[in-house]
C-alpha positions in Angstrom: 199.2 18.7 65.5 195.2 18.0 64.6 194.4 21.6 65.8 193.8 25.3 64.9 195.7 28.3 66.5 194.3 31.8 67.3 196.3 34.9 68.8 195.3 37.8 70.6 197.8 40.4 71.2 197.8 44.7 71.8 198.3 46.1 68.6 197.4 50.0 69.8 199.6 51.8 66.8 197.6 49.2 64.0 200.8 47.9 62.8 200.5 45.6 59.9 200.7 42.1 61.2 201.6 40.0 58.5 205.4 39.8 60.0 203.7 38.2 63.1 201.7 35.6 61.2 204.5 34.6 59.3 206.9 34.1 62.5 204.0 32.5 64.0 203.4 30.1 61.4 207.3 29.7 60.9 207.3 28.3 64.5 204.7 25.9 64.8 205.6 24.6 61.5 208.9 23.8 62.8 206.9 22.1 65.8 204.6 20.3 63.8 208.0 19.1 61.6 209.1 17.0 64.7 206.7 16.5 66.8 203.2 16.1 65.5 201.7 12.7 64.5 199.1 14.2 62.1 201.9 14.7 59.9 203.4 11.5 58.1 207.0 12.8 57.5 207.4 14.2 60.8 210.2 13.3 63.1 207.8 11.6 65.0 206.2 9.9 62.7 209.0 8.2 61.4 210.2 7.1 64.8 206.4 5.5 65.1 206.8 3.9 61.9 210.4 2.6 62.3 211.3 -0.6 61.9 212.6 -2.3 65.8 215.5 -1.8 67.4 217.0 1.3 64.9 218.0 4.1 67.1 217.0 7.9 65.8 218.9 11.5 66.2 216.4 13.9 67.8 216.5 17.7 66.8 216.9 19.4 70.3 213.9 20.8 70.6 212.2 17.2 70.8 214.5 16.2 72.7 213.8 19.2 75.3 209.5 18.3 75.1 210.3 14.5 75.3 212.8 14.4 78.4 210.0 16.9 79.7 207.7 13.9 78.8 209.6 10.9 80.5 209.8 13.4 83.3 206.1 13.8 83.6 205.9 10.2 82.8 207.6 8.8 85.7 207.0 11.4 88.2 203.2 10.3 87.4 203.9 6.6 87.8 202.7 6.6 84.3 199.4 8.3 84.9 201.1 10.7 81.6 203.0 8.2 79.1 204.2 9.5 76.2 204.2 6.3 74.5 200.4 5.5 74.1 200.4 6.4 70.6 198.3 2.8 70.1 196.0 3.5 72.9 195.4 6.9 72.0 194.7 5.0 67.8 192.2 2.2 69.8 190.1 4.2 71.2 189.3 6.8 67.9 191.9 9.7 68.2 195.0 10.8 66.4 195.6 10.8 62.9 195.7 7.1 62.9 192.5 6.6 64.4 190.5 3.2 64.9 187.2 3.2 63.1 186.2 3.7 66.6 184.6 7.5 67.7 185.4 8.9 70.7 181.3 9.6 70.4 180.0 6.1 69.3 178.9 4.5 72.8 181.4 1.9 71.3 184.4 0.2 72.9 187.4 -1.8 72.1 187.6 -5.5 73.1 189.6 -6.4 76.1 191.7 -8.0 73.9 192.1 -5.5 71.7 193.1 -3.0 74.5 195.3 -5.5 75.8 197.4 -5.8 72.6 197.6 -2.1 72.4 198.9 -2.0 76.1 201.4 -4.4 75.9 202.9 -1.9 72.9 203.3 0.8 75.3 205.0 2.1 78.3 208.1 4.8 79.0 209.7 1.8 80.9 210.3 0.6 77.4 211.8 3.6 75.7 215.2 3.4 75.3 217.0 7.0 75.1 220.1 8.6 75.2 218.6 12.7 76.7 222.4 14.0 76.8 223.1 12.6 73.6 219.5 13.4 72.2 218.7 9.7 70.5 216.7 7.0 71.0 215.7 3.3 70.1 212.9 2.2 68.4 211.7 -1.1 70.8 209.4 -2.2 67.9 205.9 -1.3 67.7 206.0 1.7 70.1 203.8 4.7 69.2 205.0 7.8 70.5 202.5 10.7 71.1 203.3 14.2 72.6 200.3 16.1 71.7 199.2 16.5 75.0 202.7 18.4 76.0 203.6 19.8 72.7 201.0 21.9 72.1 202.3 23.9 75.3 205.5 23.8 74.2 204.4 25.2 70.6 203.1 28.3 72.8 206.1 28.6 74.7 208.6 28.7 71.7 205.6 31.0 70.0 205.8 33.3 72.7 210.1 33.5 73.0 210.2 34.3 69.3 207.9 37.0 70.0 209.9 38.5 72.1 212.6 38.9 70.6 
């Protein structure tokens, strides 16, 4: 998902920790499978890069992060949107990013923003949550870095335990 991970946990009887690695790494990988943009074959990815109107099966645990999403979204008034995937491009993050910095002093044109906003907004997301599916409006950018990161620790952390 474009970042590193570090864990810190009690190891007082110096157990060998390669079985933790591994379950760690099995996890995220399974997170950064769906829902990470930095990764072209991911579940999201393919929904950004869709052509319109083609609906999409989501694995459950996407579906869990994005209804959390949508939730966040319009509880927010769309202060949290999880489809700003083109705004987030514009202005020189994600994997996708505008030759833009975030650290150049420089900034999009109005009309450039303007074109990227008229490609987002939840309003426009079409989804199914019981039946875990959703339609591609066309030219929608999903992004859920900002809420699946936590998730990633969450599942990291229930895996753990058991």
């Amino acid at each position: 998902m474009g970042t590193t991970w570090s864990l810190q946990l009690a190891n007082p009887e110096f157990r060998a920790l390669d079985a933790v690695r591994v379950l760690v790494e099995s996890v995220l990988q399974d997170v950064i499978a769906q829902m990470s943009n930095w990764q072209g074959d991911s579940v999201i990815s393919r929904f950004n890069a869709a052509p319109e109107d083609s609906w999409h099966a989501l694995p459950p645990a996407f579906s869990r992060v994005l209804a959390a999403a949508m939730q966040w979204a319009e509880r927010s008034a769309g202060a949290l949107d999880p489809t700003m995937g083109a705004l987030v491009s514009l202005w020189g993050f994600g994997p996708r990013a505008e030759p833009l910095t975030p650290h150049s002093g420089q900034r999009p044109s109005e009309a450039r923003i303007d074109a990227a906003r008229a490609q987002c907004g939840f309003q426009r997301l079409d989804w199914t949550p019981g039946q875990a599916r959703i339609r591609q409006p066309g030219g929608l950018q999903l992004d859920l870095c900002g809420i699946a990161k936590g998730f990633a620790v969450d599942a990291v952390v229930a895996r753990l335990r058991h």
